[in-house]
N, C-alpha and C positions, 0 to 999 in steps of 0.2 A: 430503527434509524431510517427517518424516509430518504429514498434515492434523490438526484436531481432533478429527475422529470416532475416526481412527487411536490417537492421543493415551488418547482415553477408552477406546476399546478395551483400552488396553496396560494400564492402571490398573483394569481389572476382572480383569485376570489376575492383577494386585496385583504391588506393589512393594515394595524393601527396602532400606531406607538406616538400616544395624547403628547401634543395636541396635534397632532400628523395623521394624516389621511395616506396610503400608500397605495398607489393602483398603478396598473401597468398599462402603458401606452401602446406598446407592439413588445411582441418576441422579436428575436433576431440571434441568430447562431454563428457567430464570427470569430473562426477559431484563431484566430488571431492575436484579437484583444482577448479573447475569453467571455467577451460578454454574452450574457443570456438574455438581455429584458432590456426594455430602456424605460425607468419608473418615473412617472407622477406622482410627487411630495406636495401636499397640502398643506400649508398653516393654517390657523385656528382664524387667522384675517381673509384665509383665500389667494395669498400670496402662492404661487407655486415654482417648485425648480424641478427640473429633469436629472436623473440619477440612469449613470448604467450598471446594471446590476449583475455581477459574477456572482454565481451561483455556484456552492460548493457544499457537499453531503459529507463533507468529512470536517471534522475541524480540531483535529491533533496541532498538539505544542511544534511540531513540525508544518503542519500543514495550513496553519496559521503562518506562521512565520513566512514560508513561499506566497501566501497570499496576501500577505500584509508588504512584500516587495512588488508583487505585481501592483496592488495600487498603489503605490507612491508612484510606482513609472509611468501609471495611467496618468495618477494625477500631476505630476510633470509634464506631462504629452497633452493633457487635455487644452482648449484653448477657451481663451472667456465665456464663449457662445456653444460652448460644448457640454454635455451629459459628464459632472464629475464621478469616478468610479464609487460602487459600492457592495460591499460582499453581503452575502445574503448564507447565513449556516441553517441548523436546528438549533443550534444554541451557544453562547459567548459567555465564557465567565465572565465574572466584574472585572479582573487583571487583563481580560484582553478589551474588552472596554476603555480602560482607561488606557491603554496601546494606541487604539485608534482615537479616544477623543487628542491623546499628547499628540498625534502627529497631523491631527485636525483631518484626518480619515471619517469616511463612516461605515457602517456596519448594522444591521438587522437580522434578528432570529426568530424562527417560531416560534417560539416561547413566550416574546413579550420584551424583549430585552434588546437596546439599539443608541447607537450614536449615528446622529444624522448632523453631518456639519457643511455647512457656505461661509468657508473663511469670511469675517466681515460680515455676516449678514445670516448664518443662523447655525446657534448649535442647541440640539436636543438631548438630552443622554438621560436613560431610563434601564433601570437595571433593579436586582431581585427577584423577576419573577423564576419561580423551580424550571429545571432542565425536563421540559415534559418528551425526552427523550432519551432515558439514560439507557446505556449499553446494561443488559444481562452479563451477570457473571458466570451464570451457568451456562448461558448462550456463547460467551466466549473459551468455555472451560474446553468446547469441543471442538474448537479451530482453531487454538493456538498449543505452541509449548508439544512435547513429546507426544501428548493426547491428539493432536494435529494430526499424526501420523497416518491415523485412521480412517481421517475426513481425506487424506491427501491417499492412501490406500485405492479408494474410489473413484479417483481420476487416473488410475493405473490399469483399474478393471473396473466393469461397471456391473458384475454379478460375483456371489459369493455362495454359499451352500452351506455355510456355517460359521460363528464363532473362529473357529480353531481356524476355517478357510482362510478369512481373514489375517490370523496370526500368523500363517505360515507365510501370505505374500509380505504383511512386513515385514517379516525376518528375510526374505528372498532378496529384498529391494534394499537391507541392510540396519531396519530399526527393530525393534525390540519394544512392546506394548504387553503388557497383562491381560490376559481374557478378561476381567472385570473391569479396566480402564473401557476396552473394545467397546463391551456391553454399555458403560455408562456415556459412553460418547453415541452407540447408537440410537439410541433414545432421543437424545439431542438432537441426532440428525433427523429421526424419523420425526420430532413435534416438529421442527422445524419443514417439514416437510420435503425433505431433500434424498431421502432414503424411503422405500417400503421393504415391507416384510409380509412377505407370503407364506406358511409353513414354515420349511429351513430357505427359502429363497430370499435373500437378500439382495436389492437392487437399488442402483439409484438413479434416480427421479428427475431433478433437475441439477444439471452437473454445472449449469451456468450458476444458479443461485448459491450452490457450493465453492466456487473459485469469488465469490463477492464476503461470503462469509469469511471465509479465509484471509483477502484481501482486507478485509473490515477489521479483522482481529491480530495481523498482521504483527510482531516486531522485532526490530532487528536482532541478533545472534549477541549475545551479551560474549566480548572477547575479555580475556584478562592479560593479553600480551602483542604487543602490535613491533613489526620489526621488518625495515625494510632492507632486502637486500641489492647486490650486483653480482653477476656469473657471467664468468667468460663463457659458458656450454647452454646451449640451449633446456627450455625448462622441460620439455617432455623427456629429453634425454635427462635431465635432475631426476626426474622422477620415476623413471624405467628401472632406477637402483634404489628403490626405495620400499622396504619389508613389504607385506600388504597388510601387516597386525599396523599400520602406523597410516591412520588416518587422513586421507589429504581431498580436499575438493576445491575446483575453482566456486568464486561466490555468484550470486546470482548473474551479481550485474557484469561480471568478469565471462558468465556462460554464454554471456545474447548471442552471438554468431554462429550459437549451434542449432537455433531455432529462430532465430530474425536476424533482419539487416538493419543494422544500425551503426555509424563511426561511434570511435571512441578513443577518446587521446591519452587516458589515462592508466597507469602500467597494469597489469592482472590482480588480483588479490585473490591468494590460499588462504582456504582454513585450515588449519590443523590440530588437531588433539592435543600436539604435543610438540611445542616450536622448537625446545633442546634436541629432543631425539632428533629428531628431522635436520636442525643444522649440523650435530654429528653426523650422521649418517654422510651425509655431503661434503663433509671437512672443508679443505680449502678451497673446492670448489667455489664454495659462495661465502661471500663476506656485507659485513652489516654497513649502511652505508647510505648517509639522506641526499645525496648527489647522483647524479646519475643511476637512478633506480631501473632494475628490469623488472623486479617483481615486488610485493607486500607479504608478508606472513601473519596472520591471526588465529592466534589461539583459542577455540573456545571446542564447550562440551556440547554444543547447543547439535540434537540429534538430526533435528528438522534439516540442517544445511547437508550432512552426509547421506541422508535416506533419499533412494534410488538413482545415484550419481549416474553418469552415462560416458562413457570410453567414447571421446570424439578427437579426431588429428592427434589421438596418443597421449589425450591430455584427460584428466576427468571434470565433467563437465558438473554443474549442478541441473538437478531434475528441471525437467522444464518449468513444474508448478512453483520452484522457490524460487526460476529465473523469474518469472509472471508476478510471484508476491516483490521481488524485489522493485522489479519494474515499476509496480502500480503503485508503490510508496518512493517513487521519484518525482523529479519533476513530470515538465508539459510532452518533451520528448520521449520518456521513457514511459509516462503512461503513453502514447501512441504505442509506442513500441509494445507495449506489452499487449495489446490489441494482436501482431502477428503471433505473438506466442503464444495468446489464446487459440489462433486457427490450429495452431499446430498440435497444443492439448485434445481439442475439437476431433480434429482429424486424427489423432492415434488413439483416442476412446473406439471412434469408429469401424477402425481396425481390428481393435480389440476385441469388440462384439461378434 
């Protein structure tokens, strides 16, 4: 999947979605709007219009969606004589195609595949050609789901001695992997080149291109029970009475203040194993309640959110890596954000060494 830069790169070599000419007139970085480019659209007569072009490496049923509100707001905001917005992927299904031609949006991909619209005055729409971008399933097999574990191992430590070495830190950190999951994830790492292997020395390589991996295959914690509560007693004190066979973590985006600064108005959200035990265990302490909420409860088995939790103000924190994947699958602010908790990844690898 080519990156952003990749992306803009491809669109200075210019593009062609018949009977359109697509070249770029200037870069420009304006984190503002978002925009990346400001494009020259040709018709087949030599008529031309100016496009600003947001440029986006990712294009999930989510990520579409955030981008298809940013251009409506663009194109609300834009004025007559102004660059109407336009997102630029690797690649648009036909259903997001006909997203953007309904809301007379446009849109271009690598691939071949594009709705370029001037309310009034011009729409193109071209669709079919193959996703010459498709995600690996094996490539994802090694950065998501419990197998994650492994790739997320090595942003803990960044050398190993063996197999078994391996296995012991994720069990230290709280997850639990098979030495042949290990094995078939390191392979994956190592084509990918993110990992080498020296004799039994195990090391890894580029631990930037491993938190993109991760971030790329990224998805949220599948919950089967969701239950908000109110407590008169504070939550660290809730949970200073609570077994330790009984599973609890704050969620990524609930973790930020334990490794970045960022507001946040919305109440905390736990995972937990096990939302019955848990509100026994508390009795009338806390009561279930959609009004004046202090906390959320989420039930799920999903390993990835308990492995290497961190004891921060009394409270357990989610690892810094699943604050960072939560973050980067947010909006515009919390990918910023997830930038400081990459230094902080950065700087306790370094440590670590």
């Amino acid at each position: 999947m080519p990156t952003e830069s990749e992306i803009i790169r491809q669109l200075e070599d210019g593009l062609e979605l018949p009977p359109l000419e697509i070249r770029v007139r200037e870069l420009v970085k304006a984190a503002d709007t978002g925009v990346d480019a400001i494009l020259d659209v040709k018709t087949g007569n030599k008529k031309s219009f100016q496009f600003a072009a947001q440029v986006k490496a990712r294009n999930t049923p989510r990520a579409f969606e955030e981008s298809l509100l940013r251009l409506e707001y663009s194109a609300r905001k834009s004025k007559s004589n102004e660059p109407l917005p336009l997102l630029v992927v690797p690649y648009f299904s036909e259903s997001q195609l006909d997203q953007l031609e309904r809301l007379e949006l446009s849109g271009i991909d690598l691939s071949g595949n594009g709705v370029v619209c001037v309310p009034g005055k011009l729409l193109v729409y071209r669709s079919g050609k193959p996703n010459q971008f498709p995600e690996s399933t094996q490539s994802k097999y090694a950065y998501r789901g419990v197998t994650s574990l492994v790739a997320r191992a090595f942003l803990c430590r960044t050398r190993y001695d063996s197999l078994a070495d391996i296995e012991s830190e994720i069990k230290s950190r709280g997850g639990t992997v098979s030495l042949s999951t290990i094995s078939k994830a390191l392979k994956r790492m190592e084509s990918d080149l993110i990992v080498d292997r020296t004799g039994q020395l195990i090391r890894l390589r580029q631990a930037d291109k491993l938190l993109d991996k991760l971030a790329a295959s990224y998805v949220e914690p599948k919950t089967t029970q969701t239950v908000t509560c109110a407590s008169q007693k504070p939550l660290s004190e809730l949970l200073a009475n609570v077994v330790e066979a009984q599973t609890v973590v704050l969620s990524g985006s609930s973790s930020v203040d334990g490794y970045a600064v960022m507001g946040r108005d919305a109440w905390p959200v736990l995972y937990t194993s096990n939302v019955k035990a848990l509100r026994e265990a508390w009795g009338k302490n806390v009561e279930s309640t959609s009004r004046f909420v202090d906390f959320e409860l989420q039930q799920t088995d999903d390993a990835t959110v308990y492995f290497d939790a961190r004891m921060r103000n009394d409270l357990p924190y989610a690892s810094p890596v699943q604050v960072y994947l939560q973050l980067s699958a947010g909006d515009k602010r919390e990918r910023e954000t997830a930038l400081q908790v990459k230094e902080f990844i950065m700087d306790e690898l370094k440590d670590a060494e």
